[in-house]
BAPAFI-190496 format. One record per residue (C-alpha): residue in one letter; x, y, z. Coordinates in steps of 0.05 Angstrom, whole numbers, plus 5000, padded with zeros to 4 digits. Layout:
<rs>
+------+------+------+------+
: rest :   c1 :   c2 :   c3 :
+------+------+------+------+
:    A :    X :    Y :    Z :
...
+------+------+------+------+
</rs>
This chain:
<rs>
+------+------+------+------+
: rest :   c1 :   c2 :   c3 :
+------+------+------+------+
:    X : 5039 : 4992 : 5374 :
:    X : 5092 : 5042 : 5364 :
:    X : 5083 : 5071 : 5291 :
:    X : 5138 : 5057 : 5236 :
:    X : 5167 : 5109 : 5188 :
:    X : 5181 : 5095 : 5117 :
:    X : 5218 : 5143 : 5060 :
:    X : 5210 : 5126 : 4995 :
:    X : 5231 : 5152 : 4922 :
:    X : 5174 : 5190 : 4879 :
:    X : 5189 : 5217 : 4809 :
:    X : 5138 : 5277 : 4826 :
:    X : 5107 : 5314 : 4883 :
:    X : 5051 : 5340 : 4859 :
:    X : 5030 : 5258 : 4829 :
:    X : 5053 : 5238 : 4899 :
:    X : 4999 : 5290 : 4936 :
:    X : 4942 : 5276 : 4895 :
:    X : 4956 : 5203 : 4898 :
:    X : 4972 : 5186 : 4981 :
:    X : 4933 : 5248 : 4999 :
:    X : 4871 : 5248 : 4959 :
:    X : 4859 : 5182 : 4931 :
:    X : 4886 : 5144 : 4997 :
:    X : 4860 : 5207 : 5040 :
:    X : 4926 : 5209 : 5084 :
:    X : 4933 : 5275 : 5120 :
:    X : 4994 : 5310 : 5103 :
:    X : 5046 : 5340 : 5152 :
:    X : 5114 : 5374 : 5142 :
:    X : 5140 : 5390 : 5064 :
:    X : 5186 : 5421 : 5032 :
:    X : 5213 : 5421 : 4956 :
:    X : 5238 : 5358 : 4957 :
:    X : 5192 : 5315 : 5006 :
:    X : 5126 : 5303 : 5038 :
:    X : 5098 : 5262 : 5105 :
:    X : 5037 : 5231 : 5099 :
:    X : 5002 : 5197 : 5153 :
:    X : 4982 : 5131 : 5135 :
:    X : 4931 : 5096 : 5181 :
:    X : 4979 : 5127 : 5237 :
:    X : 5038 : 5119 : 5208 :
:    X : 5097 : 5168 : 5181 :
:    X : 5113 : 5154 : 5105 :
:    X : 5153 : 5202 : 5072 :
:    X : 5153 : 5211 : 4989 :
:    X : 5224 : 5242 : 4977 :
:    X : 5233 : 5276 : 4905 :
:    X : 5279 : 5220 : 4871 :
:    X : 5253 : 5231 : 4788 :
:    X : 5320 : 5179 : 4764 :
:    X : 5312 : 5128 : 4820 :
:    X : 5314 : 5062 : 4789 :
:    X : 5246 : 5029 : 4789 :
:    X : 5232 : 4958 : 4813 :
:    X : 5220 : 4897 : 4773 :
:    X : 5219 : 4836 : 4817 :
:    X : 5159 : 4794 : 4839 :
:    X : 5157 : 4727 : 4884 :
:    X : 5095 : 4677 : 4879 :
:    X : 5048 : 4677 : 4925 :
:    X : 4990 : 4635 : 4934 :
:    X : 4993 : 4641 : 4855 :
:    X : 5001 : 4704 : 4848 :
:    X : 5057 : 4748 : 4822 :
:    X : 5076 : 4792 : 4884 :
:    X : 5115 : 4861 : 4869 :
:    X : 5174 : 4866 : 4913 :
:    X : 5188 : 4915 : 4936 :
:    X : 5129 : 4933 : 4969 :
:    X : 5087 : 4957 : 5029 :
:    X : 5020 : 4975 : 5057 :
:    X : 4976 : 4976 : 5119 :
:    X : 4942 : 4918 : 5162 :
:    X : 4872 : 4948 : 5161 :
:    X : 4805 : 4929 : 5203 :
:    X : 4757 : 4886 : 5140 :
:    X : 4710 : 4939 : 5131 :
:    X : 4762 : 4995 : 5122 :
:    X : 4799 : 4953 : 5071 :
:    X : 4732 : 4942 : 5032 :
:    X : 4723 : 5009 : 5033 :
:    X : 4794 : 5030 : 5005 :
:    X : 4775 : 4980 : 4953 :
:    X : 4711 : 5005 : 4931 :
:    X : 4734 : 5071 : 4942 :
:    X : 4802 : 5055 : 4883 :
:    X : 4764 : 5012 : 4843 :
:    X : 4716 : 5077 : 4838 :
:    X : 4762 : 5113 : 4813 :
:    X : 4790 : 5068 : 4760 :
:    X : 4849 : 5050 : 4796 :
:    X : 4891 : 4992 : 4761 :
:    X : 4913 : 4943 : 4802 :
:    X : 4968 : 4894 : 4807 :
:    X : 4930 : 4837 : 4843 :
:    X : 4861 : 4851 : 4838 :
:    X : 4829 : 4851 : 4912 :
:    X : 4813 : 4775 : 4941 :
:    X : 4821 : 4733 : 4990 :
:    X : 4888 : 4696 : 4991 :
:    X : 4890 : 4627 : 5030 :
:    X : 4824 : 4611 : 5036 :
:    X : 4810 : 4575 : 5093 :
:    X : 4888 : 4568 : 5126 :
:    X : 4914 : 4604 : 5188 :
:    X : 4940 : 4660 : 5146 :
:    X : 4876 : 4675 : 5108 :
:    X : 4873 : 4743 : 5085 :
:    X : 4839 : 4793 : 5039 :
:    X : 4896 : 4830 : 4992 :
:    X : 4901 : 4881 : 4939 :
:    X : 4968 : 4907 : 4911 :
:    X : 4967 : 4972 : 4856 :
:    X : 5023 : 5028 : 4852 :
:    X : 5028 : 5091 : 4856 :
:    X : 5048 : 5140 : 4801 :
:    X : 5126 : 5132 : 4810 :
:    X : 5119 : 5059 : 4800 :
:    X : 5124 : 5044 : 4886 :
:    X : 5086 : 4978 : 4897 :
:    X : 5030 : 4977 : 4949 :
:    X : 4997 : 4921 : 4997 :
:    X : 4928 : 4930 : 5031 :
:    X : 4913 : 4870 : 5071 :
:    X : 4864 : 4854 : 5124 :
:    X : 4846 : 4793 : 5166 :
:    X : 4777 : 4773 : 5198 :
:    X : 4821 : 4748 : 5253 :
:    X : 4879 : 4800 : 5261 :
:    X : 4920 : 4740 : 5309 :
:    X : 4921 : 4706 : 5257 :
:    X : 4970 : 4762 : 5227 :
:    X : 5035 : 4723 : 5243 :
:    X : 4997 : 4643 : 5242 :
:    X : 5043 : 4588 : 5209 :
:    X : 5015 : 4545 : 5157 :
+------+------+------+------+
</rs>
């Protein structure tokens, strides 16, 4: 799998390091004044210095919860996404959708966790005990 790149809007660098590079413990690549890479699980997201982009306020239901869109994340293994977990919840992170499993006992039946970062971006952790069933119709 070929990785994907992503640039996004932060309000602050500094927030932005402490938060994808020590909290989620993503390496760090090239910077400058106005943006940063991070490698996330492999692949290239970029926080670009954006302090009056307009934050996000929409949310869809799913499996009754209130979903933040925009949003995005990483497919992890199960153990590495209970890790990430115990590893946020550790360090008092808030979250959005507290971590569970969403559709319990379906094709698509996943374990979830959404939180954001400190400009307000909305993130998705998600893993599956059977990754095929990543793309499975209900």
């Amino acid at each position: 799998m070929q990785p994907f790149h992503l640039a996004f809007p932060v309000h602050d660098l500094a927030a932005a390091r402490a938060f994808y590079g020590e909290l989620l413990g993503c390496p760090e690549g090239r910077s400058s004044n106005e943006w940063i890479d991070f490698d996330l699980y492999g692949h290239q997201i970029v926080a670009h210095l954006a302090p009056d982009h307009p934050r996000a306020k929409s949310h869809n239901e799913v499996d009754g919860d209130a979903v933040p869109v925009p949003h995005f994340g990483v497919v992890l293994s199960m153990d590495d996404w209970h890790r990430l977990a115990g590893r946020l919840r550790a360090a008092g992170t808030r979250f959005v959708i507290e971590p569970h499993v969403r559709f319990p006992g379906l094709p698509g039946e996943q374990a979830t966790m959404f939180f954001l970062d400190p400009s307000g971006n909305a993130l998705e952790f998600k893993a599956f005990r059977d990754l095929s069933a990543l793309f499975a119709k209900q």
